[in-house]
N, C-alpha and C positions, 0 to 999 in steps of 0.2 A: 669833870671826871674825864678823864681823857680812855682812849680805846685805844688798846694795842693791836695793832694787825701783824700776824701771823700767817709767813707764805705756805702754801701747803706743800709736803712732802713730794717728792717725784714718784709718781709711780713705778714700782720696781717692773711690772711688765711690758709697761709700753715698752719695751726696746722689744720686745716679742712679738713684732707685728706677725698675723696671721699669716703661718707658714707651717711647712714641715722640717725640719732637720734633716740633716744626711743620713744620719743613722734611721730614722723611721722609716726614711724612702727606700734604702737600703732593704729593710725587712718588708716593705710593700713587695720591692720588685722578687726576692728571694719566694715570697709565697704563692706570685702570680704567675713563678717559673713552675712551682709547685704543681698548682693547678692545671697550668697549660701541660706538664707534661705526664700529668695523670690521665687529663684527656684525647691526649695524640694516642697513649698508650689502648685506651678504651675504643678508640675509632679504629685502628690500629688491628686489635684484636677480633672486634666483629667483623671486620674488611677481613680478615684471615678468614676468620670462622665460616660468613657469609659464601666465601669462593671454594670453601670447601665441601662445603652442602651443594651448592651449586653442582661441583666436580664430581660428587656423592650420587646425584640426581641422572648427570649426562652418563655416571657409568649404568646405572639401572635402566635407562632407557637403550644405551648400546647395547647389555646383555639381552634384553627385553627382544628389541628388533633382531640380533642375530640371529637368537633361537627361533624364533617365530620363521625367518626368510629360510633357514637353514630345514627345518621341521618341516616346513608346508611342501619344499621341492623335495623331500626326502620323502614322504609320505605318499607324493605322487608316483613314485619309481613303479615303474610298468604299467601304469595306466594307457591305455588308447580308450578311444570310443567306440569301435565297431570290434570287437574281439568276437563275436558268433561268425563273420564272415571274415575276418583276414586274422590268422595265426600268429603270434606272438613272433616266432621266427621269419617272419615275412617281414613284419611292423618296424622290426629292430634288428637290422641285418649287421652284420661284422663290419667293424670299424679300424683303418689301419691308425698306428700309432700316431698321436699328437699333443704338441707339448701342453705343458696345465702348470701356471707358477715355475717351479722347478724341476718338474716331470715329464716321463713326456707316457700315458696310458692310451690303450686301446681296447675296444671291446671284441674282443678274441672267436666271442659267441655269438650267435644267431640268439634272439630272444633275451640277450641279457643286457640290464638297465641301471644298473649300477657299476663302477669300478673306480679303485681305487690305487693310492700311493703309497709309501713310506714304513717307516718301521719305528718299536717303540723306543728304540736310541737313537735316530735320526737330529740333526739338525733343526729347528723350530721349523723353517718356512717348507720344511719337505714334505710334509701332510696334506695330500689331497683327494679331494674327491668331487666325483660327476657322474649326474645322475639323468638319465633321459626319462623321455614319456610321450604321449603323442596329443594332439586335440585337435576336436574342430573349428576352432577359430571361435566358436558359439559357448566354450563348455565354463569359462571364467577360470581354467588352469593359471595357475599365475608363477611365472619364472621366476628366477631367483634376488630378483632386482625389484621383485610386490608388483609388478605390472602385468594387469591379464593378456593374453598373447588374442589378441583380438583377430589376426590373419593369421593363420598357417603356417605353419615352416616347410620347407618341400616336403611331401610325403609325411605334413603332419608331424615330424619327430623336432623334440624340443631337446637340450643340449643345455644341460647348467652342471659351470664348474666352480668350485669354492676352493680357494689357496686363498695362504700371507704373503704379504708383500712387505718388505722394513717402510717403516713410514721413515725419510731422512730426515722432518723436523722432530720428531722425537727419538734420539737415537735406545738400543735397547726395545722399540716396542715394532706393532706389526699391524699393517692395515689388512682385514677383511676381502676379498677382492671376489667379485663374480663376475664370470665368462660365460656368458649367455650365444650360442649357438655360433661359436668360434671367433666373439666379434672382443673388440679388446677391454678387458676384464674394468670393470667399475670399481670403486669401492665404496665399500656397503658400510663400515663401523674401524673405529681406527681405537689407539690401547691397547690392544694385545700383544700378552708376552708368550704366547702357546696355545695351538691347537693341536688335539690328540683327538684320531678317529679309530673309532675299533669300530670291526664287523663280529653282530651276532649270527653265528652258522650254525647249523645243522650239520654236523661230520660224520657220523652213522646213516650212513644210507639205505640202514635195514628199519629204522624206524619210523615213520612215516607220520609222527604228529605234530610236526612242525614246530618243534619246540629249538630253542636255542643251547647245545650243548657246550659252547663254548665264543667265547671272542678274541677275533684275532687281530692284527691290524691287515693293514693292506697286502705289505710284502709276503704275509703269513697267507692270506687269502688265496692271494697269485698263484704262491708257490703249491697251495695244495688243490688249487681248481677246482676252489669254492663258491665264486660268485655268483654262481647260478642257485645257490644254499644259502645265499643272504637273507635274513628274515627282520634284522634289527641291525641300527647302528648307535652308538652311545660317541657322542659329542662331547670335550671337555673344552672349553675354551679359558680361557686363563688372562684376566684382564689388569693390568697397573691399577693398586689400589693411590685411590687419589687422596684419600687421607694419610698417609704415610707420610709423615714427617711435615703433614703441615700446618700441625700446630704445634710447633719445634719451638720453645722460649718463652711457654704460658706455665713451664711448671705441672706439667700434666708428666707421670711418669711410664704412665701407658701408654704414649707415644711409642716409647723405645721397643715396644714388644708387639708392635700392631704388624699386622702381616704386610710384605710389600706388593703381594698381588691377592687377587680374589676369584677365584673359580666359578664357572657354572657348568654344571653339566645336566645332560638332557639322555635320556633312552630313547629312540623315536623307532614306531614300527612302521616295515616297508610295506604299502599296500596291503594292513590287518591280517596278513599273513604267521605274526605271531599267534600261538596257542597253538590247545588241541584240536585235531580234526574231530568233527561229529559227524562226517559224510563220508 
């Protein structure tokens, strides 16, 4: 009996040795573009998000510090240390004209520790103000710069002035700047797009309880030769809001309506001279 042998069949895949086609690699590569640029977009966005909060944070700390440096040297106006034996008019004698930022103020009066600049349509950087006081080197008075005045200044009398300065890398905004006892001005906090200073006076001079019957600005002050009536000053400082526009192309519609700066303002009184008298 004979056997027939029988070659076997070719298999139809071998010719498909283990690989991919063009077309599969095709759709690998299309999906891993996918991915990648879902995730550039996600990095991308919290890197936005991230440096805005950041931006969020540096303006709360610059409002924070300004008011605080601006407050504490306003607060201090006409302070000395020996007031039962040397007179207010002795301590703080008339001062000739000198310039401040873009002004140029003097204090006109014997006894007077505040004075000021500008008007309420003036130009931004024309707002200023400087405020004296005296110490003895021992009392922890602290100028305008957070530094306590540890020595003297001749005759005790301290000299702080606050103006803006345009910061040139950021065009549009304004650096902070103190001018500590004529020496050349620092700057304290930078951002700002306006400072507005009003004076709370006393303009009835028949009334005697030192209340605030009005606020003026400086040139208003001047002209009606009220400084010696200063009892309050209200502060607006006006700073670039750093969220404005910078989360431009996440699809957020609130963007377009957020404000492009941000205010604080403060009332501060000069030596608790505000209120009623009870004496």
């Amino acid at each position: 009996m004979s056997r027939v042998l029988r070659s076997a069949a070719p298999c139809s895949s071998a010719s498909r040795a283990g690989g991919f086609t063009l077309i599969e690699i095709m759709i690998a590569i299309v999906i891993g573009l996918f991915l990648t640029g879902g995730l550039l977009t996600l990095v991308q966005t919290l890197k936005r998000t991230s440096g805005a909060q950041t931006a969020m944070s540096q303006l709360q700390d610059n409002e924070r510090m300004a008011m605080t440096l601006i407050a504490d040297v306003i607060q201090s106006a006409g302070y000395w240390p020996n007031p039962t034996t040397v007179p207010a008019a002795a301590e703080f004698p008339t001062v000739a004209a000198f310039p401040v930022g873009s002004q140029n103020v003097a204090f006109t009066s014997a006894g007077q520790t505040i004075v000021g600049a500008g008007g309420y349509n003036d130009v931004v950087p024309d707002q200023v103000i400087v405020v004296r006081y005296a110490t003895s080197g021992t009392d922890n008075v602290i100028n305008c710069m957070g530094n306590p005045n540890a020595i003297a200044a001749p005759g005790g009398v301290l000299v702080n002035a606050f103006s803006l300065a345009a910061d040139p890398a950021v065009p549009g905004t304004y650096d902070l700047m103190c001018s500590f006892n004529g020496n050349a001005p620092v700057q304290l906090v930078g951002g700002i797009t306006n400072m507005q200073i009003y004076y709370g006076v006393q303009t009835n001079p028949g009334v005697s309880n030192n209340s605030v019957d009005t606020y003026l600005d400086g040139n208003a002050v001047t002209a009606g030769n009220y400084w010696g009536s200063v009892l309050s000053v209200k502060i607006k400082l006006t700073f670039k809001n750093p969220m404005y526009g910078a989360l431009t192309g996440q699809g957020q519609t609130q963007i377009a309506s957020m404000p492009q700066t941000v205010s604080f303002e403060r009332v501060i009184d000069v030596m608790n001279r505000t209120g009623v008298t009870t004496t």
